[in-house]
N, C-alpha and C positions, 0 to 999 in steps of 0.2 A: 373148844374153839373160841369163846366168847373172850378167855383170859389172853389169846391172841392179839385181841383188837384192844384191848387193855395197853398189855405191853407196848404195842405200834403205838396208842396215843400219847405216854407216858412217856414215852422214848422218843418223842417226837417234841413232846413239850419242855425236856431237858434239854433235845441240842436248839431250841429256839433261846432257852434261857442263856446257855452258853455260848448264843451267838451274839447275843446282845450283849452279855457280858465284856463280851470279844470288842464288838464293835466302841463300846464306852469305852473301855480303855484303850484304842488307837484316837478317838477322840480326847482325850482327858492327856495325852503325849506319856502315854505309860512305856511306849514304845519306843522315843524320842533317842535317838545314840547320842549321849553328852560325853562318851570316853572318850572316842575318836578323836574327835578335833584337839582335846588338849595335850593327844599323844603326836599327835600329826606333829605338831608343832618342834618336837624332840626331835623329829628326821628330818626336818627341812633342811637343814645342813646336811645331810646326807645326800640327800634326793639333787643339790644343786651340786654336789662336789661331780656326782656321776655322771651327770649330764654335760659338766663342767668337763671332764677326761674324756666321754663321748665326742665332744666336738673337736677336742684338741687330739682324735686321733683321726677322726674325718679329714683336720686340715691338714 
């Protein structure tokens, strides 16, 4: 029974380390999406062509 209260402590001090692990690196921008934007930038022509034919079937 006693290796019970073992494991729960142990298991307990690993997901604190894991959360703080977690936490510092949303802190620190490990998370940060840097692909995005400089893909965006490739469809903008895109994105304006559609919207561009969307309007011009509206009118």
């Amino acid at each position: 029974m006693s290796v019970i209260y073992l494991l729960i402590a142990v298991s307990i001090f690993v997901a604190i380390g894991f959360f703080i692990a977690f936490v510092v690196a949303v802190k620190s921008g490990q998370f940060d999406d840097d692909y995005t934007p400089s893909v965006r930038m490739l469809f903008d022509d895109e994105l304006i062509k559609t919207t561009q034919k969307k309007s011009e079937i509206k009118s």
